[in-house]
C-alpha positions as CSV (number, residue, x, y, z in Angstrom):
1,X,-2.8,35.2,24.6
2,X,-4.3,31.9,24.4
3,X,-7.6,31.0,26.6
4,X,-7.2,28.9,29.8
5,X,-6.4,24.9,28.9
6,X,-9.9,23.2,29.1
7,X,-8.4,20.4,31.3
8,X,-6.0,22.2,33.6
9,X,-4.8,25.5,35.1
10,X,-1.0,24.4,34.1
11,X,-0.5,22.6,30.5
12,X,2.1,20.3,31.7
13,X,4.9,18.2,29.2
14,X,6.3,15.0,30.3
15,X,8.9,14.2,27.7
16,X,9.5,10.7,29.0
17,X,5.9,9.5,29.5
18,X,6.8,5.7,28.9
19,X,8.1,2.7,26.3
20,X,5.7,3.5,23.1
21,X,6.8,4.9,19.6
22,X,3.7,7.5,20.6
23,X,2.7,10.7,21.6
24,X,-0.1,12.5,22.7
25,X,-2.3,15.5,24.6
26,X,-5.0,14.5,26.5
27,X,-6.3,18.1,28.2
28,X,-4.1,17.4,31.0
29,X,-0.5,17.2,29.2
30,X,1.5,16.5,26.2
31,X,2.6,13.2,26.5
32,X,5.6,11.6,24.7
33,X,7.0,8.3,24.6
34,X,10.5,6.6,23.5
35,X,11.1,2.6,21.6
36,X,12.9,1.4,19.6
37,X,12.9,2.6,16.0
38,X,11.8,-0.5,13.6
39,X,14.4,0.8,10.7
40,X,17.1,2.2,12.4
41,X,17.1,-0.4,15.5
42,X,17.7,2.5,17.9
43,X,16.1,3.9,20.8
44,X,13.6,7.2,19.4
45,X,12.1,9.6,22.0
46,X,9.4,11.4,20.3
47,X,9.7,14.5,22.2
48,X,13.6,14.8,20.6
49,X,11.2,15.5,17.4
50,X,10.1,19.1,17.2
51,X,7.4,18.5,14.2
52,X,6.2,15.8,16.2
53,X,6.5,18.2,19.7
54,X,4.7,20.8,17.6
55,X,1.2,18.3,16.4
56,X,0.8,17.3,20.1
57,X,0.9,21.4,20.9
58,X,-1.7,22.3,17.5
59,X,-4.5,19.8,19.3
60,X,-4.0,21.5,22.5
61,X,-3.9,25.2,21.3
62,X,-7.1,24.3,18.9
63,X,-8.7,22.8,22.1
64,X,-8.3,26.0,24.1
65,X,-10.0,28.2,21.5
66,X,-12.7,25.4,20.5
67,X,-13.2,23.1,23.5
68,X,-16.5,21.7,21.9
69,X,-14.0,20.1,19.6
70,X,-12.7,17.9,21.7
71,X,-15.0,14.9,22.5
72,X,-17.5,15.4,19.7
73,X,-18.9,12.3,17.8
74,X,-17.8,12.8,14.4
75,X,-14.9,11.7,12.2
76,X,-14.8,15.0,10.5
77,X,-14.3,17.1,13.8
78,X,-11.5,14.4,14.4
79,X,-9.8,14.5,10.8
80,X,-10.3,18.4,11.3
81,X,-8.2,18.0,14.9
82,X,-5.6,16.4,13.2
83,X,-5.0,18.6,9.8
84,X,-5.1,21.2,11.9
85,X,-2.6,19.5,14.3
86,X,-0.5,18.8,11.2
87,X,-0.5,22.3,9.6
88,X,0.3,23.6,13.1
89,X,3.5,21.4,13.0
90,X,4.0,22.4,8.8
91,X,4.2,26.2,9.8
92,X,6.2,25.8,13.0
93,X,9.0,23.9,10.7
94,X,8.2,26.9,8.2
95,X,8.8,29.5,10.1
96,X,13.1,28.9,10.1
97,X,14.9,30.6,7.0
98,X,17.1,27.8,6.9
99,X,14.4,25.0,6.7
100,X,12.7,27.5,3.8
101,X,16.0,27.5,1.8
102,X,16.7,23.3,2.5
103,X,13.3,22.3,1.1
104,X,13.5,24.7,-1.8
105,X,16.9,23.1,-2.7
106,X,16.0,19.6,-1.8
107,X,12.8,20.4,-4.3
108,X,14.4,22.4,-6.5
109,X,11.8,25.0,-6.2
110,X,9.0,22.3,-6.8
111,X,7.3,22.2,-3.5
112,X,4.7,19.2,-4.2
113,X,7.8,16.9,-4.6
114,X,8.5,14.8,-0.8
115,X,10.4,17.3,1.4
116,X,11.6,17.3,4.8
117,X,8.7,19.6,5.8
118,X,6.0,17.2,4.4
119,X,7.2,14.1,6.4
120,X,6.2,14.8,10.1
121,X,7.6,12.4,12.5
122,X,8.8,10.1,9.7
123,X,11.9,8.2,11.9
124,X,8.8,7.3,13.9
């Protein structure tokens, strides 16, 4: 079980947050936003996008075991907030036989080529 959220008692997601191609955790919730896509010319909602659902999650989950993380003053705590907010999306997407079998056909098998599970949040 995870430890109680630094912020909050309650971990709260508010999948409509507001008009900004964003998203974000900020101890209190997971935010997410909606806009209009720049290449597709369509409205996006960021919470309709599980890698991108999964990142805001990783920041809060690596909060609650390492709450130090949070507010400290260096850019390699922050970079490290973020890879691991990015592998936590990676292995959530990894996790599904059928994502597994796509990106190893879509590769064929080479898994440093650009695949579907390498490009978080890419509509956004």
């Amino acid at each position: 079980p995870l430890p109680d959220w630094p912020g909050t008692d309650i971990l709260i997601a508010i999948p409509t947050a507001g008009e900004d191609l964003n998203a974000f955790y900020n101890r209190l919730s997971l935010q997410f936003f909606y806009g209009k896509s720049s290449t597709t010319n369509t409205e996006v909602f960021t919470a309709d996008s599980s890698e991108i659902v999964a990142h805001e999650l990783g920041h809060a989950v690596l909060d609650s075991f390492r709450p130090d993380t949070w507010s400290a003053a260096s850019l390699e705590v922050w970079s490290f907030h973020e890879a691991f907010a990015d592998m936590f999306s990676v292995l959530s997407l990894m996790q599904h036989e059928e994502i597994l079998e796509f990106v190893l056909e879509e590769t064929g098998g080479d898994l440093k080529k650009h695949n579907v599970v390498s490009s978080i949040g890419e509509q956004f």
